[in-house]
ROLOBA-451711 format. One record per residue: residue in one letter; x, y negated, z of N, C-alpha, C in turn. Coordinates in steps of 0.02 Angstrom, whole numbers, plus 50000, padded with zeros to 5 digits. Layout:
% residues N
AXYZXYZXYZ
...
END
This chain:
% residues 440
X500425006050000500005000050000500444993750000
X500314988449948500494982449948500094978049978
X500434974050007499934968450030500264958950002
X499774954949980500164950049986499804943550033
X500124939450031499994936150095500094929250057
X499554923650061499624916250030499834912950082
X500424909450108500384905950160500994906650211
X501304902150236501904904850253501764901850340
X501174899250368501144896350427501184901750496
X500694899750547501024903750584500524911750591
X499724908150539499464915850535499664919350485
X499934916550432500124919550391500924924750406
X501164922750434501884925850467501854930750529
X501274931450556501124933550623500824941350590
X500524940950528500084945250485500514949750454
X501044946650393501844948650388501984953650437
X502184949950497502434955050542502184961550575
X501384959650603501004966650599501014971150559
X500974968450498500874973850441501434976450432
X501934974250452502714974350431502904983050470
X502704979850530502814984550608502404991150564
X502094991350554501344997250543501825001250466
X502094997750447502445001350391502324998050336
X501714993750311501634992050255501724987450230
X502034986750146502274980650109502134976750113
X502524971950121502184966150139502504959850100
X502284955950034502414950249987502144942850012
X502524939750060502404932550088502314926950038
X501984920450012502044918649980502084910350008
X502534907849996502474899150046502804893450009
X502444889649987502434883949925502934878349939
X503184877850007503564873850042504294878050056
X504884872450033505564875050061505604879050113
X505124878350160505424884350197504734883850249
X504654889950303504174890950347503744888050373
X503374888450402502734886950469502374882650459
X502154880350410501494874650391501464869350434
X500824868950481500824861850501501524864450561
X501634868350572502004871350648502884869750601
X502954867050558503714868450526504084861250562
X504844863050551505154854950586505444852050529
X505744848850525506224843450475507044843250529
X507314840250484508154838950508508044834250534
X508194829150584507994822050620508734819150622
X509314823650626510164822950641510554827050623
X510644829450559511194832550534511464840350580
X510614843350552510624849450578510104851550631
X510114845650657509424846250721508914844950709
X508514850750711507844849150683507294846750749
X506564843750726506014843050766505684844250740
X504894844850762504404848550752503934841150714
X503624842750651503554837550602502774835950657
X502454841250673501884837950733501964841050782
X501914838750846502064840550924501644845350939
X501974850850962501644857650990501864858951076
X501494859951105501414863251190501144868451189
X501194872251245501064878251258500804878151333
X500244879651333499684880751393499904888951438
X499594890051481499464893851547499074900851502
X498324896151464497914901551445498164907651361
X498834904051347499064906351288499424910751279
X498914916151291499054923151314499394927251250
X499214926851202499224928351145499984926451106
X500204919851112500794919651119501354919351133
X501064921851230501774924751271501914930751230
X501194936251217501414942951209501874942251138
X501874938851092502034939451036502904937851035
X503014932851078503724929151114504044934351137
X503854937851204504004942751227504234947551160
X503674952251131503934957451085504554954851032
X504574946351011505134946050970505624942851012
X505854943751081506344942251120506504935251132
X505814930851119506134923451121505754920851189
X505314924751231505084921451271505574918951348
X505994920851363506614919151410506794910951364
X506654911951334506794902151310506164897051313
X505724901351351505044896851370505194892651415
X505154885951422505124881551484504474878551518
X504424875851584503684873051580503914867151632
X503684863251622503644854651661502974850951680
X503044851051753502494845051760502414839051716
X502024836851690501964832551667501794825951679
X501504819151648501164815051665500794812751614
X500214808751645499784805851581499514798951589
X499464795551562499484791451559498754787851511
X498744779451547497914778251493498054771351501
X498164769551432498034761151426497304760751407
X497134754751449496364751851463496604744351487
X496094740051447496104735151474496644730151481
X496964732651437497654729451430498154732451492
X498114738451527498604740951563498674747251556
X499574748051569499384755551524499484758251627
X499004761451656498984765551682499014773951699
X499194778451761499344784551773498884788151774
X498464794051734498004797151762498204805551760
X498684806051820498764812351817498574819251866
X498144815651904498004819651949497514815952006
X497034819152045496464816452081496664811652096
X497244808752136497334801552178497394797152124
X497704800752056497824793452003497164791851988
X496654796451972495814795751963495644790952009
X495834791952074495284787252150495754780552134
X496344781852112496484774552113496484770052051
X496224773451983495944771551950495404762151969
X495584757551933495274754351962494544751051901
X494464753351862493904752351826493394756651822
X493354761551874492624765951873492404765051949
X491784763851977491634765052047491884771052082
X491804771752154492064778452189491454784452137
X490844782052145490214788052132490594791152069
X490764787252022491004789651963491494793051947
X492144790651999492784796051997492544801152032
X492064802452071491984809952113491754812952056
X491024810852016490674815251977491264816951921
X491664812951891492224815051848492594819051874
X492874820451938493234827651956492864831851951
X492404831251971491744838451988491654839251917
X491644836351875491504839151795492264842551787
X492824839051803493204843451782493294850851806
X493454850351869493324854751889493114861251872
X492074859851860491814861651827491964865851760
X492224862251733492504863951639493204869351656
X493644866751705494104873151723493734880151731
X493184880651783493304886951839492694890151764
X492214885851704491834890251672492344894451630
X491894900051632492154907151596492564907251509
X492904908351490493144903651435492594908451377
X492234914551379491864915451341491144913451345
X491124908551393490344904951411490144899751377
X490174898951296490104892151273489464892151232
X489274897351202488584898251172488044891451193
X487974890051259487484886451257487604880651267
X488184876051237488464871351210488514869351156
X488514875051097488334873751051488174870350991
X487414868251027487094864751003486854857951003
X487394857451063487404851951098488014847151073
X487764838851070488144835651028488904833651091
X489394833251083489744831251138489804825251170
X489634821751142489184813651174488694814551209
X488144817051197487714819051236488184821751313
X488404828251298488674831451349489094828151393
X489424823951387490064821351414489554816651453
X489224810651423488704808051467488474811251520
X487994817051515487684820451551488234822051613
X488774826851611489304826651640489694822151681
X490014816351648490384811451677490034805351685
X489434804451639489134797851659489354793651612
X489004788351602488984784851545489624778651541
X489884777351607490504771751591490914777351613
X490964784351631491704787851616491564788351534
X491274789451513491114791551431491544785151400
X491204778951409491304773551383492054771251391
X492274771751459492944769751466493464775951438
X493424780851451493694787151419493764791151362
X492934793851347492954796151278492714793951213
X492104790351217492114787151154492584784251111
X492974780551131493674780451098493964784751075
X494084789751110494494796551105494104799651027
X493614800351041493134804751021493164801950931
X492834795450956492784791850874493304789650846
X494114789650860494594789750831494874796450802
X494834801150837494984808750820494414811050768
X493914808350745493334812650712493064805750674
X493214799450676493124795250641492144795850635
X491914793950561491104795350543491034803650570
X491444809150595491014813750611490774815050676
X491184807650726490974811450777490434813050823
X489634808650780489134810250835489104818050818
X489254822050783489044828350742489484833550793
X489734832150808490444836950841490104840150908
X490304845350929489954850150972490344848051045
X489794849451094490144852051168490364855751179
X490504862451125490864868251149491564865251151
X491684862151061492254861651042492484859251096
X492104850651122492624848751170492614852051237
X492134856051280492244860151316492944863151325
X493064866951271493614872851252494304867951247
X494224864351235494994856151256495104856751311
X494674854451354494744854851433494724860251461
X494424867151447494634872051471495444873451479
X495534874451414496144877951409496684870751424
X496684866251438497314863451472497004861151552
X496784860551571496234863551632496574868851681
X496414875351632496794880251669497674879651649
X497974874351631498724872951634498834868451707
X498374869451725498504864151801498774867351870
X498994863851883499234866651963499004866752018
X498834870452073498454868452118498284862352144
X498734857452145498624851652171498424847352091
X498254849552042497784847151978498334842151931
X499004844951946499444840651909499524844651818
X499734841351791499714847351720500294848851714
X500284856551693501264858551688500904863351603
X501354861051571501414862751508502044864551500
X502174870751448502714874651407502824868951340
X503504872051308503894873251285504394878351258
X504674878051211505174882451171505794880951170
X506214881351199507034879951182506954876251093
X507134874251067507204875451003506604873450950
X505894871850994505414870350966504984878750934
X504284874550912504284881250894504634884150827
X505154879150798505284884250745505884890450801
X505854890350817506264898150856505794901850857
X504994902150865504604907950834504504907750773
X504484904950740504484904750644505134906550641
X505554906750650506244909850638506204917350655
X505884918250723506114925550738505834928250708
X505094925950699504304930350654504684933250574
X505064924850558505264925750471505764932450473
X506394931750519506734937150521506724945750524
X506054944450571505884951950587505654955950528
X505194950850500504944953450439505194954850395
X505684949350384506214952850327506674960050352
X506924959250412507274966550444506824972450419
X506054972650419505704977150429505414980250351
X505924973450284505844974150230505274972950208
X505024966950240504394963650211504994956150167
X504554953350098504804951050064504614942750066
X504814937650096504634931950086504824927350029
X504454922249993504564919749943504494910349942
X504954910049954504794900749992504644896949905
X504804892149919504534886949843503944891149788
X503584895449819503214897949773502354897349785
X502194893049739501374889749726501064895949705
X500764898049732500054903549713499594897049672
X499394900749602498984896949561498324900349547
X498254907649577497584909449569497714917649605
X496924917249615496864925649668496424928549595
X496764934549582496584937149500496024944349530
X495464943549546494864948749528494814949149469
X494844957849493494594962449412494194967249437
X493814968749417492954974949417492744971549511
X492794965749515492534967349609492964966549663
X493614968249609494304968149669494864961949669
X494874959949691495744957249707496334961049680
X496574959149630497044964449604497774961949582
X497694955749623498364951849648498394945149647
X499044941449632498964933949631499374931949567
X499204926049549499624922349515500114917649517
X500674918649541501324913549574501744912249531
X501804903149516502334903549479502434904049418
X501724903349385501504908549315501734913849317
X501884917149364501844925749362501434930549390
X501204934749384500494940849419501104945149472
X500754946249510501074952449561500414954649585
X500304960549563499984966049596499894969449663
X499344969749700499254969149751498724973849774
X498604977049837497994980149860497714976749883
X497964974149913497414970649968497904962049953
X497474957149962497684950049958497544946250027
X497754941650066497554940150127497794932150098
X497514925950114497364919750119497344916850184
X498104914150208498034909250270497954900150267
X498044900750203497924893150186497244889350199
X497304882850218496434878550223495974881050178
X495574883150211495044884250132494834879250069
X494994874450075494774868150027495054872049978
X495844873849999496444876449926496224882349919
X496084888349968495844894049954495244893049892
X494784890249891494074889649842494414887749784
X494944882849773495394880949714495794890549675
X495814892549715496064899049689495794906549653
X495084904149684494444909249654494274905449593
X493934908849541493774907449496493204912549477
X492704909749448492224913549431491724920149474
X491844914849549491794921049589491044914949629
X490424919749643489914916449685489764921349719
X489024918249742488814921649798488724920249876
X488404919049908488164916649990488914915450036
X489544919550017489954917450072490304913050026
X490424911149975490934908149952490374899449956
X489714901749939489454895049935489464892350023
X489634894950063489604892350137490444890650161
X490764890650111491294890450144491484881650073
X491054881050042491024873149985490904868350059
X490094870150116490084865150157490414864750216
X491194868150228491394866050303491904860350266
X491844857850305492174850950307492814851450351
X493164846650323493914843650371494104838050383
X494524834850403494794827850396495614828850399
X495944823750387496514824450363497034821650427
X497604823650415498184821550488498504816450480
X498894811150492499444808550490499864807450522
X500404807450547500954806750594501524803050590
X501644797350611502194793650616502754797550674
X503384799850672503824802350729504494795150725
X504444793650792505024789450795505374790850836
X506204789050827506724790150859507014783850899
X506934784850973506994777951007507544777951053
X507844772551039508784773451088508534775151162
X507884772651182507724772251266507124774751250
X506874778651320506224781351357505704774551348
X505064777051307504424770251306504054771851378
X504054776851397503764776851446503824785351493
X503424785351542503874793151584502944796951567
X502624794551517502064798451493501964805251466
X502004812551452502124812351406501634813951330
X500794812151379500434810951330500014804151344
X499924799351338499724793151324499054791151299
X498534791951323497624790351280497584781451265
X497534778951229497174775751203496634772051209
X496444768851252495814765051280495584761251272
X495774757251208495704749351218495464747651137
X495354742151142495054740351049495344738051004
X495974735951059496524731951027496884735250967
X496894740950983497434748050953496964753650923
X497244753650893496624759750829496944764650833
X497274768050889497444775050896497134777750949
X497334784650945496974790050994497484791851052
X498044789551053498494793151096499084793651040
X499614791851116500414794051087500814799251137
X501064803051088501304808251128502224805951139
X502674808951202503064805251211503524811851212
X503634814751162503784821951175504384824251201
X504764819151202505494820751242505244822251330
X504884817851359504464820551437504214826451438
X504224829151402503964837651399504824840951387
X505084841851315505424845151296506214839651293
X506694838151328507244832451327507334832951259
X507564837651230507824839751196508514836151189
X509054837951239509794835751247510214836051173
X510084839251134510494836751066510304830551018
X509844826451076509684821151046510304815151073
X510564816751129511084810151158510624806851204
X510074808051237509544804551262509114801151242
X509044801051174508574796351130507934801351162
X507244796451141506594796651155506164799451063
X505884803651067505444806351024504814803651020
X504464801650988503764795950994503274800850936
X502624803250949502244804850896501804799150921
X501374798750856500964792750830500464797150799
X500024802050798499584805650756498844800850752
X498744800250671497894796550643497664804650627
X497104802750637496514808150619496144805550561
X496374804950483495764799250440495784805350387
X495224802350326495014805550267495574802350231
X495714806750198496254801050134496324797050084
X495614794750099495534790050059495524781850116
X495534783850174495624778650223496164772050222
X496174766950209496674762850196497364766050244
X497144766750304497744766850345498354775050322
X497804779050297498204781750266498524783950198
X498354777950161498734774850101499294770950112
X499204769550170499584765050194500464768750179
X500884762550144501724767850160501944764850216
X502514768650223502974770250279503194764550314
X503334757250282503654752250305502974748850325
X502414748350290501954746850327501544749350368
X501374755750400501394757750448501834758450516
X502244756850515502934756250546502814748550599
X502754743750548502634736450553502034737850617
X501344738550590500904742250627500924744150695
X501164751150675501464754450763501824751050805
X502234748350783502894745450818502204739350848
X501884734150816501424728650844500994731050897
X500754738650889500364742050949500744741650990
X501474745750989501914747451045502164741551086
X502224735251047502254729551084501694726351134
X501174730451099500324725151177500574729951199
X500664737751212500774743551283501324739551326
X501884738351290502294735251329502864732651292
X502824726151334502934716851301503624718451272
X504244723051323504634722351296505034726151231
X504494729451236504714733951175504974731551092
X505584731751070505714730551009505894735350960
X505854730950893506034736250828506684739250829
X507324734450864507874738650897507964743150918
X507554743250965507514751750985507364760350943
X507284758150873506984761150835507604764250773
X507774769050796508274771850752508264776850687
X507344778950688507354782150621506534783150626
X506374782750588505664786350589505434790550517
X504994792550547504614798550476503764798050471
X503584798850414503044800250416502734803750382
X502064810050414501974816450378501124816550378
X501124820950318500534816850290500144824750284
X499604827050323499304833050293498334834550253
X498414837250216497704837250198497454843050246
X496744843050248496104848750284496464850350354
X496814846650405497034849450440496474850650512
X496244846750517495744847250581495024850950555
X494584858050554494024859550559493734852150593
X492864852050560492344848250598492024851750644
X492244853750691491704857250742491014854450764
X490464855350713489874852450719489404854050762
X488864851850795488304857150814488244862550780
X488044867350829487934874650788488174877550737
X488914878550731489554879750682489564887350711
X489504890050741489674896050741489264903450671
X488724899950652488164902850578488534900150551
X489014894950533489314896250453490294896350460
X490414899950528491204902850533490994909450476
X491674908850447491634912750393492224919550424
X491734925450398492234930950433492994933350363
X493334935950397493894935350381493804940650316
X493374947050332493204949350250492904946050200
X493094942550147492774939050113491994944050053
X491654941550013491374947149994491574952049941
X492284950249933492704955149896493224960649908
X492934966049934493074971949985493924971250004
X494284969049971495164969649973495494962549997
X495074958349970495074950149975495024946550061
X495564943550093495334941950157495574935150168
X495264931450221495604925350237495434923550287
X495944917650327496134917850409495744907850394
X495644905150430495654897450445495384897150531
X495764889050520495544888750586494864886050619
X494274888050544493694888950605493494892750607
X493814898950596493804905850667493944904750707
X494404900250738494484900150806493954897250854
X493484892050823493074888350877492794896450920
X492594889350973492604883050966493334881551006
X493674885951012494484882251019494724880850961
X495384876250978495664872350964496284875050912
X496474871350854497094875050823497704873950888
X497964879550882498794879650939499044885550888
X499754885450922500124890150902499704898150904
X499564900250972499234905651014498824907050963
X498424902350966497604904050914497744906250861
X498314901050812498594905550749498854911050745
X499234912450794499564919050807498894925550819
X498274921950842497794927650856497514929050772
X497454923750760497084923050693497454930950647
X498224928150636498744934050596498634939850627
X498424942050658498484948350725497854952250701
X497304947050709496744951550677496554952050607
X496664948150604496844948050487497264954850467
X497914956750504498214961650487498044966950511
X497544969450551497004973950592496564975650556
X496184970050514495664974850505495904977950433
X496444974850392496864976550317496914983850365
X497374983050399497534991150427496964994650446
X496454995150450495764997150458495485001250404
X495484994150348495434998350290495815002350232
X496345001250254496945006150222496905012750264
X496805011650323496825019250364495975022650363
X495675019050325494695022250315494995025350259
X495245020950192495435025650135495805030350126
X496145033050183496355039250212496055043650202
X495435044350242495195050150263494325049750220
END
């Protein structure tokens, strides 16, 4: 049995490797110089790479200890208390734990109690208890929950910058399943301690890429898949490159927008449900700063002044000492791409950020600023809408050999490393399912 695989991210490589382990062929296919999709890094210093968008690793990310563990990289896991931080009101204030809440000074006492007790709340529920959330819009919910000026001072911002026009539509599970799972990353005394990777995560895209090849599975970097070729019903390989390679079974980890670009002449009830899920697109400014902006190392957004959602400060999580002490800055937009801001180029966005980073704090200059990047992705965020779970599309497509992974299988959690890694795990399960039925 051949198998080929569109996609070189982290379900697509996680899939590789199962199948790899189990014995069977395995033809990787990944359109980009080299590994891990949104999870891949860039060079930042002549050899040292970073992670092109900022990844952590939670308590509940069970899925990718075990996977760490089996390829020997988990002894390079680290984990750090953290801090968090919330400009409002023109101050950027601490909110990292109950006393920073009580001393919060723009919500009444009534309101910081009922906001712990919701959190709380959202920790100790069952992480498979979300069904009757659903249907429920997350505005609604969060109101109901925290009350209408925690909403106001807290998430509406949050909410309608991350999801732009979609977010009255967006579910309480989805955001439920946010706060769950970094929730349960908390410490008894409710501080947040988040992981890390020595190395970022490309040290699991490295080990994943390696194993597979050891195990004589075949990866193929700079190579564009231009079509998934059905013949009588079947999948009977791909087209890469202007070349055919023959295949039993075909597996698709790419966004579905590009997946539907690859069928041709193919209908029918699952392919027409997978035309209406929707996405929105990423953007990310990373800057390299001689000094620490702040001891945050995730940062919300509160104010009207600033049209972002949060800056992540990723050196406060991960130092990363082959920097010389420089500071790591993500800047992530959540827009459609047709959004001015993300037409926007590099020098004028830059201009931009740097004018935000100056109202957080006065003294901040463009001096301090020793390189920056900016990365640009299509379909990257699922819309987790009301009642999204009737049109998650299952991973058999309706072409018995034909399969594909996205990340809204995962709702109503969240894309992470873990989740992708679950995604590849069961993609290459049920292929092995049906290669071991045509057995017998």
């Amino acid at each position: 049995m051949h198998v080929g695989i569109i996609g070189g991210g982290i379900a697509g490589l996680v899939a590789a490797y199962e199948l790899s382990q189990a014995g069977v062929k395995v033809t990787l296919f990944e359109r980009e110089a080299k590994l891990g999709g949104l999870a891949s890094s860039f060079d930042i210093d002549d050899g040292h790479e970073i992670e092109r968008y900022y990844h952590f690793v939670c308590k509940p990310d069970r899925t990718y200890f075990e996977m760490m563990k089996e390829l020997g990289s988990y002894d390079r896991l680290r984990w750090v208390t953290t801090e968090m931080g919330c400009y409002y009101n023109k101050n950027l204030l601490t909110m990292s734990d109950p006393l920073s809440l009580f001393m919060f000074p723009h919500l009444p006492l009534a309101d910081k109690i009922r906001f712990a007790w919701a959190m709380f709340q959202c920790k100790i529920r069952n992480a498979s208890s979300w069904q009757d959330l659903e249907n429920v819009s997350a505005r609604e919910w969060l109101i109901s929950q925290y009350g209408q000026r925690a909403y106001d001072v807290f998430y509406k911002p949050l909410l309608d910058l991350k999801f732009r026009m979609y977010a009255p539509k967006i579910s309480a599970a989805w955001m439920w399943a946010r706060f769950n799972r970094v929730g349960n990353s908390r410490t008894i005394t409710q501080r947040e301690r988040l992981g890390y990777l020595e190395g970022g995560t490309q040290t699991y895209i490295n080990a994943l890429g390696s194993a597979v090849r050891q195990m004589g599975g075949e990866i193929c970097l700079k190579a564009t898949v231009e079509e998934i070729i059905v013949e009588k019903g079947l999948a009977a390989g791909v087209c890469c490159n202007s070349k055919f390679y023959a295949f039993d079974h075909v597996l698709s980890t790419i966004p579905l927008p590009l997946f539907r670009t690859l069928i041709h002449h193919v209908n029918g009830s699952y392919f027409e449900n997978l035309q209406s899920l929707e996405y929105i697109d990423v953007m990310v400014m990373v800057l390299r700063l001689s000094q620490r902006f702040s001891k945050y190392f995730w940062m919300n957004i509160n104010d009207p002044q600033i049209d972002l959602a949060g800056i992540i400060e990723y050196t406060n999580l991960n130092p990363s000492p082959q920097l010389g002490g420089d500071a790591i800055l993500y800047i992530p937009q959540y827009l459609p791409s047709d959004h001015p801001l993300y037409q926007m180029s590099q020098e004028q966005l830059f201009d931009l950020y740097c004018s935000y980073l100056s109202l957080i704090r006065s003294d901040f200059s463009k001096d301090w600023v020793k390189g920056y990047w900016v990365f640009r992705n299509r379909y990257a965020q699922p819309i987790c809408e009301t009642g999204f779970s009737k049109h998650i599309p299952d991973m058999q497509t309706q072409i018995p050999n034909l399969y594909l992974t996205d990340s809204y299988q995962v709702h109503p959690d969240d894309r992470s490393i873990s989740n992708s890694s679950g995604l590849g795990q069961k993609a290459a399960r049920l292929i092995l399912r049906s290669i071991n039925n045509r057995k017998y």
